[in-house]
C-alpha positions as CSV (number, residue, x, y, z in Angstrom):
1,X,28.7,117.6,77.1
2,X,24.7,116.5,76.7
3,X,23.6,114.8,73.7
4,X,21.7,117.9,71.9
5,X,18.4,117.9,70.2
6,X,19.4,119.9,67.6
7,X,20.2,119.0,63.5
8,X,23.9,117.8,64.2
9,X,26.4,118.9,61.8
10,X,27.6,116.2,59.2
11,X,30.6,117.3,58.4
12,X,34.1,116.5,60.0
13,X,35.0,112.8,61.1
14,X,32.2,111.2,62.3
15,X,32.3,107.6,64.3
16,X,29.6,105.0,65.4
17,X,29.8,103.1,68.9
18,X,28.5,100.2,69.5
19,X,27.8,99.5,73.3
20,X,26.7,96.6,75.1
21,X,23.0,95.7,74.4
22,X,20.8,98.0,76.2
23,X,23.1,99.5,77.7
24,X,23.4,102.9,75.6
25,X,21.7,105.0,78.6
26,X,24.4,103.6,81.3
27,X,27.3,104.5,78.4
28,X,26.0,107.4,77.8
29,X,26.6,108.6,81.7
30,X,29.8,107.0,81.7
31,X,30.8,109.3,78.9
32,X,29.6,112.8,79.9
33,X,31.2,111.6,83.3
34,X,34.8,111.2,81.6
35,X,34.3,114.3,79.3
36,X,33.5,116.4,82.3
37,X,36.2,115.1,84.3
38,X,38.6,114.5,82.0
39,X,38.5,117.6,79.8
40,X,37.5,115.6,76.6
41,X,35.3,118.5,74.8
42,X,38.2,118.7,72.5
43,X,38.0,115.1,71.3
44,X,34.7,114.6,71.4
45,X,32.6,117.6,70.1
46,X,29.3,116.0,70.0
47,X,27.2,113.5,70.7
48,X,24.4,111.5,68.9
49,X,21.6,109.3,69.9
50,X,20.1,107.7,66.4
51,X,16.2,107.3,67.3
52,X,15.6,104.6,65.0
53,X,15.1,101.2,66.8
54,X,17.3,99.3,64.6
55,X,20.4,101.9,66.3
56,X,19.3,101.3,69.5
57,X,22.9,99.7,70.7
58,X,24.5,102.6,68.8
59,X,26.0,105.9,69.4
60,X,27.6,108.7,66.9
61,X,30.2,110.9,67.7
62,X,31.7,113.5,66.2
63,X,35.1,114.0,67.1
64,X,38.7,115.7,66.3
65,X,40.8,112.8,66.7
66,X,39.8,109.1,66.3
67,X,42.6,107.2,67.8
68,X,42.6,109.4,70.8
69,X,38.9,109.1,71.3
70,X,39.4,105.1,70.6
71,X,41.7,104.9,73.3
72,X,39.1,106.8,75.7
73,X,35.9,105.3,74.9
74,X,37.5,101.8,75.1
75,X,38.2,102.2,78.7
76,X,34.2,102.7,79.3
77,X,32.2,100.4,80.8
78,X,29.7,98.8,77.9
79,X,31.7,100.0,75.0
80,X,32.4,96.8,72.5
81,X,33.4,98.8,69.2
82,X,34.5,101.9,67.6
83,X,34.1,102.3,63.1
84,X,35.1,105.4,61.3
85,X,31.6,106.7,58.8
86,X,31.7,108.8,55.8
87,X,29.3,112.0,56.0
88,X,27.0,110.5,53.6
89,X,26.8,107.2,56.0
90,X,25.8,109.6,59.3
91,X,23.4,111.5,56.9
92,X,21.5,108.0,56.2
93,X,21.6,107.4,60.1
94,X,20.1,110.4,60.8
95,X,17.7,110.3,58.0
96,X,18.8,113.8,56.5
């Protein structure tokens, strides 16, 4: 799964990742690598890069099922934190 340039879709359960500083790019490979390999397209249905600088360390995801994408993403090199958002909270991010 690639991060897409398109509007992402608010709705459903949304999460924000916090990774190591600067090291969103190398977390980012790490976790198309175990999505790929790992058949995780189920748990993790998409992928979002904020662009504003002040997210830079930060990643959203939207997945299916937190505590099994918790338990995945913690095993990832960089990751330091996982926290649930409410739609209105990801529409903010994004600046919809």
């Amino acid at each position: 799964m690639e991060t897409t340039n398109q509007p992402p879709v608010i709705s459903g359960q949304w999460c924000l990742v916090t990774v190591r500083p600067r090291k969103r790019e190398s977390f980012l490979k790490y976790l198309n690598n175990d999505i790929s390999t790992k058949q995780l397209q189920a748990v993790i249905l998409e992928i979002v890069e904020p662009q504003d600088l002040v997210y830079e360390d930060m990643i959203l995801l939207r997945i299916s099922n937190y505590s099994e994408a918790r338990s995945h993403l913690q095993k990832i090199d960089h990751f330091l934190n996982i926290q649930r958002l409410k739609s209105n909270e990801v529409s903010r991010m994004l600046n919809q």
